[in-house]
C-alpha positions as CSV (number, residue, x, y, z in Angstrom):
1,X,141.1,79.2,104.5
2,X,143.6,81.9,102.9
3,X,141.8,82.2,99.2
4,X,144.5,82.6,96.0
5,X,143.5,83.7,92.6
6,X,141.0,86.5,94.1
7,X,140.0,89.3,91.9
8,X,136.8,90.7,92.9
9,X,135.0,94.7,93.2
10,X,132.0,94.6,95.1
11,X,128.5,95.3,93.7
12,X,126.0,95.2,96.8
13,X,122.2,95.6,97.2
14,X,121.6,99.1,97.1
15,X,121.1,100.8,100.4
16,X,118.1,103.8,101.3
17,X,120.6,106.9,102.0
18,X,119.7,109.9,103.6
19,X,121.8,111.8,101.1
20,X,120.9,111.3,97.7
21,X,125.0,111.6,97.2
22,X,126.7,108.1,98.4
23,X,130.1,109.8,98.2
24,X,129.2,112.7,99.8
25,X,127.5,110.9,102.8
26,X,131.1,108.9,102.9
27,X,132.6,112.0,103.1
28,X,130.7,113.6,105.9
29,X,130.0,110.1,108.0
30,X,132.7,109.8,110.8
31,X,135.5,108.1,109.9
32,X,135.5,104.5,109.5
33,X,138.1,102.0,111.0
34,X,138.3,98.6,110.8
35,X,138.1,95.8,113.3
36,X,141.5,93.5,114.1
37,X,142.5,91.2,112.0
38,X,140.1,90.2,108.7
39,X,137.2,92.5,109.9
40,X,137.3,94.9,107.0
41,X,134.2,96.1,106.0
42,X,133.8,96.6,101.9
43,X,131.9,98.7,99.9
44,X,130.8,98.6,96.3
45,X,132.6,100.6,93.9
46,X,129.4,103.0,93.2
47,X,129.5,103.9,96.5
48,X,132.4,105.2,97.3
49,X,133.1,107.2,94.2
50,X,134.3,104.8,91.3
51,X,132.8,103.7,87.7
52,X,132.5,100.0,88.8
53,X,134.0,99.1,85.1
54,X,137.1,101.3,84.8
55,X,137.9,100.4,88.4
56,X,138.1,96.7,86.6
57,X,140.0,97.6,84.5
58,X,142.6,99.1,86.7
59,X,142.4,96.3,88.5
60,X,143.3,93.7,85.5
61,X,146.1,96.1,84.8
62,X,147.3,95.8,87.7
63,X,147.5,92.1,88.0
64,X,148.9,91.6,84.1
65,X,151.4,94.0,85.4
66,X,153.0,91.7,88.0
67,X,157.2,91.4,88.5
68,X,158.2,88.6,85.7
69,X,161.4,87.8,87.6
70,X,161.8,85.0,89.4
71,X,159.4,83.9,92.7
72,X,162.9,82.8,94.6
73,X,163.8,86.1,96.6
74,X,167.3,84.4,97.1
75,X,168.4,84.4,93.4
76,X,167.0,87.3,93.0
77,X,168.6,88.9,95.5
78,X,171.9,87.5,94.8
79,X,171.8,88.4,90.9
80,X,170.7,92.2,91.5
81,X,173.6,92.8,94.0
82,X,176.1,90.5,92.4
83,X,178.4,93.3,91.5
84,X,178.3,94.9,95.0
85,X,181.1,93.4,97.0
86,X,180.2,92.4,100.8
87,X,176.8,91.0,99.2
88,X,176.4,87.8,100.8
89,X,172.9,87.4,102.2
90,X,173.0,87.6,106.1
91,X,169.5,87.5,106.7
92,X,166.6,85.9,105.9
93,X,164.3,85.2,102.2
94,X,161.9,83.4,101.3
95,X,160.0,82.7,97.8
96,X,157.3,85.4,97.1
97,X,153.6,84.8,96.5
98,X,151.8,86.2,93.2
99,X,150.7,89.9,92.8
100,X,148.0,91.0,94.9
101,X,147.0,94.2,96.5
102,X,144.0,96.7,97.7
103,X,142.5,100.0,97.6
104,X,141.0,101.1,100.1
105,X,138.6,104.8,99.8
106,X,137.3,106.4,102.6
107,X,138.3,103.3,105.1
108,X,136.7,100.4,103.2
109,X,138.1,98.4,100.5
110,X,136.7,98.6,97.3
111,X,138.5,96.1,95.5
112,X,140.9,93.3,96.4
113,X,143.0,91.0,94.6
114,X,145.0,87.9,94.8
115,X,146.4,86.7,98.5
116,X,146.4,89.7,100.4
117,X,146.7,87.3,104.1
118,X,150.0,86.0,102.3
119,X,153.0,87.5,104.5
120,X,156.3,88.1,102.4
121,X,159.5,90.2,102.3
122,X,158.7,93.7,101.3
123,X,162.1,95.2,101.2
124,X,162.4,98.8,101.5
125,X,158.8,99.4,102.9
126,X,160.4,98.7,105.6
127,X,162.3,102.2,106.2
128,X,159.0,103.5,106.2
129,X,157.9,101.4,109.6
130,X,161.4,102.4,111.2
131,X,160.9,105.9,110.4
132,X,157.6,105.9,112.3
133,X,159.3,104.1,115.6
134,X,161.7,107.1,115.0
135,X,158.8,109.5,115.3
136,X,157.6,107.5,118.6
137,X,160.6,108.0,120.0
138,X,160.6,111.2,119.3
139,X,157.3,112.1,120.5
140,X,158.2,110.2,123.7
141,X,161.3,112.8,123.9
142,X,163.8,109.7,124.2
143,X,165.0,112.0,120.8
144,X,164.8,115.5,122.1
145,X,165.4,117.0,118.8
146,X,165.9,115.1,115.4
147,X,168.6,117.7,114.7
148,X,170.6,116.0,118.1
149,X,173.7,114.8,117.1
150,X,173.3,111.4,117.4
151,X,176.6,111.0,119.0
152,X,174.7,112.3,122.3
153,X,172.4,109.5,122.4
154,X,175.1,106.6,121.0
155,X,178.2,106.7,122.7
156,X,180.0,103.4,121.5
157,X,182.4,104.8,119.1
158,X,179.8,104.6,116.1
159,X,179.8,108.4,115.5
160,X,183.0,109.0,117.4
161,X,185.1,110.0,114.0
162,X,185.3,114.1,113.0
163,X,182.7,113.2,110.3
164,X,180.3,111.1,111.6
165,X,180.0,113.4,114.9
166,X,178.2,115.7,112.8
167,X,175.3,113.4,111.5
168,X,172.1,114.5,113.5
169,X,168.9,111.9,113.1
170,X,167.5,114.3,110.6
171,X,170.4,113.1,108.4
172,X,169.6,109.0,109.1
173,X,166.2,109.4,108.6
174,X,166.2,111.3,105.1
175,X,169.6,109.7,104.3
176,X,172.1,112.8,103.7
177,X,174.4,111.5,106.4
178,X,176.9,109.9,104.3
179,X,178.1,108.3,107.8
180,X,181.5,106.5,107.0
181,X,182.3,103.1,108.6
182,X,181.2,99.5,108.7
183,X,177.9,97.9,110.3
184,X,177.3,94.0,110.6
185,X,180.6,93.5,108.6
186,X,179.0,95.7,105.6
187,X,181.6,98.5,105.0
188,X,178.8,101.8,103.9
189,X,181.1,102.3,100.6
190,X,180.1,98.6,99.1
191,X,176.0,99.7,98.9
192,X,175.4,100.7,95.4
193,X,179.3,101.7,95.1
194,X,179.7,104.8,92.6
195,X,182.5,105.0,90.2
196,X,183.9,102.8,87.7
197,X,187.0,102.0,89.3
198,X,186.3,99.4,92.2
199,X,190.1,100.0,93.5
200,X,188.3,103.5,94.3
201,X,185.1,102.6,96.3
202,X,186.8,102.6,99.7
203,X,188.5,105.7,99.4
204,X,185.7,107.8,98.2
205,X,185.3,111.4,98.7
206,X,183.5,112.2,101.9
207,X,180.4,115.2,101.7
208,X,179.1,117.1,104.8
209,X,176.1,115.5,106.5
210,X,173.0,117.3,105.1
211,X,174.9,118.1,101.3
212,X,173.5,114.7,99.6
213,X,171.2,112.2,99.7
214,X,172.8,108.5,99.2
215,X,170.3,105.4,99.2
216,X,172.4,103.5,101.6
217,X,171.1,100.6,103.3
218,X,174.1,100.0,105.8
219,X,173.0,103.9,106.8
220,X,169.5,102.9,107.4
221,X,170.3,99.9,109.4
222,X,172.7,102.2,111.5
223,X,169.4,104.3,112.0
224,X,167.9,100.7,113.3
225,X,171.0,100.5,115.5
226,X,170.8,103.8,116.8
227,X,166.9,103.3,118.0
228,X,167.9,100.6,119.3
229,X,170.2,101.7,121.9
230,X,167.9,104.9,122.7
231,X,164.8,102.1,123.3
232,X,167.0,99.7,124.8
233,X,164.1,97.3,123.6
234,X,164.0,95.8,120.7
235,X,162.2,97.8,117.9
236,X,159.4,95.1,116.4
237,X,158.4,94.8,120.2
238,X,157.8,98.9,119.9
239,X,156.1,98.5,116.7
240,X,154.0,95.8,118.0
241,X,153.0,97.4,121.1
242,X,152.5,101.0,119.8
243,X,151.3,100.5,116.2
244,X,150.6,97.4,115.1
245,X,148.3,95.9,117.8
246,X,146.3,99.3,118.3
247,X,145.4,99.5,114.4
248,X,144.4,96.0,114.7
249,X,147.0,94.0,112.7
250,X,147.4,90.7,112.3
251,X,149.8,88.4,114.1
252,X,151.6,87.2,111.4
253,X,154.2,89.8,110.5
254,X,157.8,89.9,111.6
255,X,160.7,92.1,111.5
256,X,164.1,90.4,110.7
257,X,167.4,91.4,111.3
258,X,170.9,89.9,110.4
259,X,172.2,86.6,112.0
260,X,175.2,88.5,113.0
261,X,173.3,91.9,114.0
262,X,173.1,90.7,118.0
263,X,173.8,93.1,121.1
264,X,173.3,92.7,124.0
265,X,171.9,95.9,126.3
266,X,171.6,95.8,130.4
267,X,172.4,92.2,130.2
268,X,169.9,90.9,127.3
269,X,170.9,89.8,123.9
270,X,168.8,91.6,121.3
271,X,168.8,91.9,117.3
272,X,168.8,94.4,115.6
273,X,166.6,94.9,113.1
274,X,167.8,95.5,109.0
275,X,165.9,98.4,107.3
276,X,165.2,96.5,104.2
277,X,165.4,93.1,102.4
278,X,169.2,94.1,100.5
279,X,171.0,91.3,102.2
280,X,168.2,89.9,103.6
281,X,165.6,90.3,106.4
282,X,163.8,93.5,107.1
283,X,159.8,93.6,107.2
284,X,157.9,90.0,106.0
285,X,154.5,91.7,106.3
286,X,151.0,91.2,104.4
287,X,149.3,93.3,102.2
288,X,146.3,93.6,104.8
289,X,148.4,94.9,107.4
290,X,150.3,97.4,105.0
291,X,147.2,98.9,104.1
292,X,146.4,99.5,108.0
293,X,149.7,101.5,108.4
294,X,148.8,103.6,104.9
295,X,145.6,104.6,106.7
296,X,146.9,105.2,109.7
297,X,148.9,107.7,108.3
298,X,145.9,108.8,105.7
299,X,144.4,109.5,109.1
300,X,147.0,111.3,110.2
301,X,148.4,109.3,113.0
302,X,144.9,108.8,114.2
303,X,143.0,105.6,114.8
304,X,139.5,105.4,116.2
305,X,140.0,108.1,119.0
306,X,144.1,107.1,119.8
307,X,146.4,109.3,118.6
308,X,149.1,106.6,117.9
309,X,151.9,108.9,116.1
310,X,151.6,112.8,116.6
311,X,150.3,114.7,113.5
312,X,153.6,116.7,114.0
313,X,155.5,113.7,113.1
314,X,153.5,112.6,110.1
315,X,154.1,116.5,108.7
316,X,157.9,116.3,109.0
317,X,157.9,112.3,107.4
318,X,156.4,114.2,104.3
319,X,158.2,117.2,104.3
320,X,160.7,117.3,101.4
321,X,164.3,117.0,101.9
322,X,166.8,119.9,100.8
323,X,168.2,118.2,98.1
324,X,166.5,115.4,97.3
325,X,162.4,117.0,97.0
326,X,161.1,113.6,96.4
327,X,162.1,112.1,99.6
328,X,161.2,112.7,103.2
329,X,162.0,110.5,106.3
330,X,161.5,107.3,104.4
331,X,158.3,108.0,102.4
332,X,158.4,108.9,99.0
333,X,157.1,112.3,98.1
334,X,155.3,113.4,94.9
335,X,156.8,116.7,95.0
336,X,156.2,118.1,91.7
337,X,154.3,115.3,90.6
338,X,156.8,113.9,89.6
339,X,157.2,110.8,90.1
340,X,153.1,109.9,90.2
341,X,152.4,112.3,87.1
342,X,148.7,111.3,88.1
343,X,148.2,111.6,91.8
344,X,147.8,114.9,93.5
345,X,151.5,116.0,95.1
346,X,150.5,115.3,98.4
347,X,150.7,111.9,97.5
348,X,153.2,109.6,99.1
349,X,154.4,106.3,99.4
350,X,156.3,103.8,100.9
351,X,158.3,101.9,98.1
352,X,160.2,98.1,98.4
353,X,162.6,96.3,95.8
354,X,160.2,94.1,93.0
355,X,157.3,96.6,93.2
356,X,156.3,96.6,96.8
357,X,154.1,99.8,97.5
358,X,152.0,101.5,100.0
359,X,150.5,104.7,98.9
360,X,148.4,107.2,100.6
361,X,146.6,109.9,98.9
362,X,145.0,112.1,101.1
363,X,143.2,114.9,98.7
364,X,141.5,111.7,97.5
365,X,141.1,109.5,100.5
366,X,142.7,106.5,99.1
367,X,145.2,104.1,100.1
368,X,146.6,101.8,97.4
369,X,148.8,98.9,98.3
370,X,150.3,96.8,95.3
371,X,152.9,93.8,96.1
372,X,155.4,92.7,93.1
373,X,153.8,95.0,90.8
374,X,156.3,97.8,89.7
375,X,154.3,99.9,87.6
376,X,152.5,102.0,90.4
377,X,152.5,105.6,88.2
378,X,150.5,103.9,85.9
379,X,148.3,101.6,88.1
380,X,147.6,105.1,89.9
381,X,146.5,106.8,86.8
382,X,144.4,104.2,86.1
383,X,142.5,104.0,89.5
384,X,142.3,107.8,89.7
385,X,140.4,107.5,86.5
386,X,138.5,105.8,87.5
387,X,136.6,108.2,90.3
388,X,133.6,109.6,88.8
């Protein structure tokens, strides 16, 4: 039975340790992964580092902190983007559940809260799963170089235009492409249009591939498109198969596309797959199974003794883009600190519409993931705190 309404840190019979330092004996023990599904051993907070009170505290915060807006992703969605034009919802929503989250230290959770089995939209986390099928296809050399035209590997006309023959993957994947055209019947101008004058959108001024980063979600899905044809399978049966499964996730996520996103490849009709929740769709995941791709990638693409993503790729997702410092290939970076004023700057995160979060801080060994809680600078600060 799914339990709702769960706050909880645990506080365990203390154990006989060899070391007379818990957190050091964490530190040197080999590393811990947990079994499919629900098996996920917990610790209590003494053990791994944390004043069990502050850690409460954090924890409260955290859940007082939740999204006010309305549960119904629909309305939502349809009042945030009611200025866009082209913003009809083409792919699927569904009402959200409350705030809940984890944190996990070392490999086991030390505090949980709320419905973390519940599976819901997550938005823009999402780019952060397609950037890592990228990297698979990349270390599978079905990409030979992310700084390939892309126009070598899709030859339908989609990058067939002066302009767009120029944007290499390196451009979709940290979004400085500024790839002109329309996907799915979503022109790219009508995504967060610039400008005052909406007579102007369509004819805006075009920049050279590489010159300036644009949050564009008809750009990302183009990224999904572009995967697409270079798997010629569709890309939640790669994620499936080469992620999700081996790190022991459960069954109950799916990946969405738009009802007018079909194609059909040597003979079979496929979707494919939106990079975020904007018009619908993208990732409808739980909070369990985000936390199991944070620590993947807090192990470095490394679980139990399969090397699922090449450490090579996880390096260039977090290496800072030219002008844009804070973002790499769909994971937030805390270049600077910046934008986590708390956490160390290797800190990074994957980041979705309503306060949707996964983030891994390696110098600490910590994996937070927060669902419809938007304050995650401040419900860092208050975890990190909280480490003795």
């Amino acid at each position: 039975m799914l339990q709702t309404h769960r706050t909880w840190l645990l506080f365990l019979v203390p154990v006989v340790l060899l070391s007379s330092s818990p957190q050091l004996a964490a530190q040197t023990a080999p590393d811990y992964f947990p079994g499919k599904f629900s098996e996920w051993e917990a610790r209590q907070p003494q053990q791994l580092g944390f004043d069990p009170e502050r850690l409460s505290e954090a924890v409260a915060f955290a859940r007082a902190s939740e999204n006010q807006d309305s549960r119904d992703l629909e309305q939502v969605i349809a009042l945030s983007f009611a200025n866009e034009p082209f913003n009809s919802i083409v792919g699927p929503t569904r009402p959200r559940g409350e705030a809940n989250g984890l944190i996990i230290r070392h490999g086991y959770i030390v505090a949980e809260w709320g419905d973390t089995t519940r599976v819901d939209m997550t938005f823009s986390c999402t780019k952060s799963y397609l950037s890592t099928v990228a990297g698979l296809a990349v270390d599978d050399g079905l990409i030979h170089d992310v700084h390939d035209p892309v126009q070598k590997y899709v030859r339908d006309g989609t990058f067939d235009s002066e302009h767009n023959a120029q944007v290499t993957w390196h451009h979709l994947l940290n979004q400085t492409s500024d790839w002109s055209g329309t996907l799915w019947d979503k022109p790219d101008w009508a995504d967060r249009p610039t400008g005052s004058a909406r007579s102007e959108w369509p004819r805006r001024e075009l920049r050279t591939p590489g010159t300036h980063m644009k949050y564009n979600d008809v750009r990302v899905n183009l990224l999904a498109y572009s995967l697409l044809q270079v798997f010629r399978r569709p890309l939640p049966q790669i994620l499936n198969e080469r992620v999700m499964d081996p790190i022991g996730a459960s069954p109950t996520w799916r990946w969405h596309g738009y009802r007018n996103s079909w194609v059909e490849l040597d003979g079979v009709r496929m979707q494919s797959v939106s990079g975020g929740g904007h018009w619908g769709g993208g990732l409808f995941i739980c909070s369990r199974d985000h936390a199991r791709l944070g620590y993947l990638f807090l192990r470095n693409g490394r679980w139990n003794d399969q090397q699922l993503i090449s450490e090579d790729w996880i390096r260039a997702a977090c290496t800072p883009t030219d002008v844009k410092p804070d973002y790499g290939y769909m994971w937030w970076l805390n270049t600077g600190r910046e934008r986590i004023p708390a956490a160390p700057e290797s800190a990074f995160y994957a980041a979705g519409f309503g306060g949707n979060y996964v983030c891994v801080d390696p110098e600490h060994d910590l994996v937070v993931v927060l669902r419809w809680t938007p304050d995650l600078p401040e419900v860092m600060e208050k975890i990190l705190a909280a480490m003795n």
